[in-house]
PAFI-686197 format. One record per residue (C-alpha): residue number from 1; x, y, z. Coordinates in steps of 0.05 Angstrom, whole numbers. Each point is the difference from the previous one (the first is absolute). Example, Ala and Ser with C-alpha at 12.3 -4.5 7.8 and 13.67 -1.06 7.14 Angstrom:
% PAFI-686197
  pos      xx      yy      zz
    1     246     -90     156
    2      27      69     -13
***
This chain:
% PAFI-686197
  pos      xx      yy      zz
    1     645    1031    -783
    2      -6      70     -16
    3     -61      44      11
    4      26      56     -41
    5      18     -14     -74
    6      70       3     -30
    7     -12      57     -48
    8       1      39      72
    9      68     -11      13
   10       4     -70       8
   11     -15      17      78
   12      -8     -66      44
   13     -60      -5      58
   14     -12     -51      47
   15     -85      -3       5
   16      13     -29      84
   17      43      64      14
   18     -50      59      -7
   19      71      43       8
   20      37     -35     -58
   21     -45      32     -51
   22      39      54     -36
   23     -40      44     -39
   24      17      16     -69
   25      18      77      -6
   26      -5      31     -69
   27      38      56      13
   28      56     -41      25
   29      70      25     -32
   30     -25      67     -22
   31      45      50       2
   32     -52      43      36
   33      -4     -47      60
   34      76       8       8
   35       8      84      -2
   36     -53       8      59
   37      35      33      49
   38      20     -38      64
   39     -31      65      39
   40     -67     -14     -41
   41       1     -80      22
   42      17      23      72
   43     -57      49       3
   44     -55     -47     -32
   45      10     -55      50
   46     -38      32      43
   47     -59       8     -46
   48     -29     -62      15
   49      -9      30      66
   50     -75       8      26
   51     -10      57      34
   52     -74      27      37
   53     -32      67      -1
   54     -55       4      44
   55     -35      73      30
   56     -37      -7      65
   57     -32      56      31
   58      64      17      46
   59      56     -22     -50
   60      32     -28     -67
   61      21     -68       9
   62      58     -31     -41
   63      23     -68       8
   64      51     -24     -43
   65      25     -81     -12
   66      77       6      14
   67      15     -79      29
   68      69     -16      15
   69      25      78      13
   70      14      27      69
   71     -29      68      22
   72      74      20       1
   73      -1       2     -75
   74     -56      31     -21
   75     -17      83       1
   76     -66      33      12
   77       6      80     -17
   78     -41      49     -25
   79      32      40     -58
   80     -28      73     -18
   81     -44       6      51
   82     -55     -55     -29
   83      38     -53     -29
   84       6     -65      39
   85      59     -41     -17
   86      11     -67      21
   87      70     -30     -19
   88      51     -56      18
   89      40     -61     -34
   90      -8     -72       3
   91      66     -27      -2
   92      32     -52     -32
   93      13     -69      29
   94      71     -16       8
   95      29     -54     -47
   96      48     -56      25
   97      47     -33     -53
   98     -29     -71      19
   99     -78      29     -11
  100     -32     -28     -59
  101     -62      48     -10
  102     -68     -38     -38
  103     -40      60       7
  104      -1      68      17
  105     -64      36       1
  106       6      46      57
  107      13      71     -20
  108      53      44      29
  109      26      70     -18
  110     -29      79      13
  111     -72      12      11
  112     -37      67      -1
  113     -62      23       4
  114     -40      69       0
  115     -71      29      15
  116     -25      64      -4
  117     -38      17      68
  118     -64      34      -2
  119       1      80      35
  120     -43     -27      56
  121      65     -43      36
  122      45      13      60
  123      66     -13     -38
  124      33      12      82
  125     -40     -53      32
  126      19     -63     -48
  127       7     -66      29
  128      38     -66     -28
  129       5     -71      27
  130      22     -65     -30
  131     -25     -62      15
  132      -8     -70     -28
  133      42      24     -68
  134     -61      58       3
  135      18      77       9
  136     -55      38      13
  137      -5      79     -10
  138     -50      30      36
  139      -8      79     -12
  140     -44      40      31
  141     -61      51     -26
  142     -13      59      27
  143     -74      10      25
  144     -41      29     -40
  145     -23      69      26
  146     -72      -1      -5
  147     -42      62     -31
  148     -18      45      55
  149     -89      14       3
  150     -11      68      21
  151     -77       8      13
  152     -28      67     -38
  153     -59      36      42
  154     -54      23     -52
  155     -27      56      19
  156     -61      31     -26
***
């Protein structure tokens, strides 16, 4: 029994296997989905990726979903002076002749991302850990210098 119709490609599903169902893709054997560069694919893994921004009154706060990759492999810097950049790559699993795949959903290749700090950070003083497939960036503000009250006599 089939839950999608012929006219879609003929596609079989099996309605007890919630991962048998194949869904019908309309742009499937367009040229256009061919020519996309593999640097393009690589690069868009990654946007799937769900990554926090949170400001408390010491710091900005990222934490950014990367399960499955090993601190070794991903790079916190800070480009021009106020641009954080978190990169790495998820690699590929190895294949065996004797594998027969039924799925692959995981996504491997390049990520990077980039913010745009606000003035108010200590760019020298950032902090990264990983743990639990979680890296979190933790950078610094600067206090903020509070306006100084000078008390006027008036005289007269």
């Amino acid at each position: 029994m089939s839950l999608i119709p012929s006219f879609f490609g003929g596609r079989k599903s099996n309605i007890f296997d919630p991962f048998s169902l194949d869904l019908w893709d309309p742009f499937e054997g367009f040229p256009i989905s061919t020519n996309v560069p593999s640097s393009a694919r690589e690069i868009s893994s990654f946007a799937n990726a769900k990554i926090d921004w949170k400001e408390t009154p010491e710091a900005h706060i990222f934490k950014v979903d990367v399960p499955g990759i090993k601190k070794e492999e991903v790079k916190v810097e800070v480009e021009e002076g106020r641009i954080l950049q978190i990169s790495g790559e998820r690699s590929r699993e190895q294949e065996e002749k004797n594998d027969q795949w039924h799925r692959m959903e995981r996504s491997s290749g390049k990520f990077l991302r980039r913010f745009r700090l606000p003035e108010n950070v200590k760019t020298g003083e950032i902090k990264a850990a990983m743990e639990n497939g979680v890296l979190t960036v933790t950078v610094p503000k600067e206090e903020e210098k509070k306006p100084e009250v000078k008390a006027i006599d008036i005289s007269g």
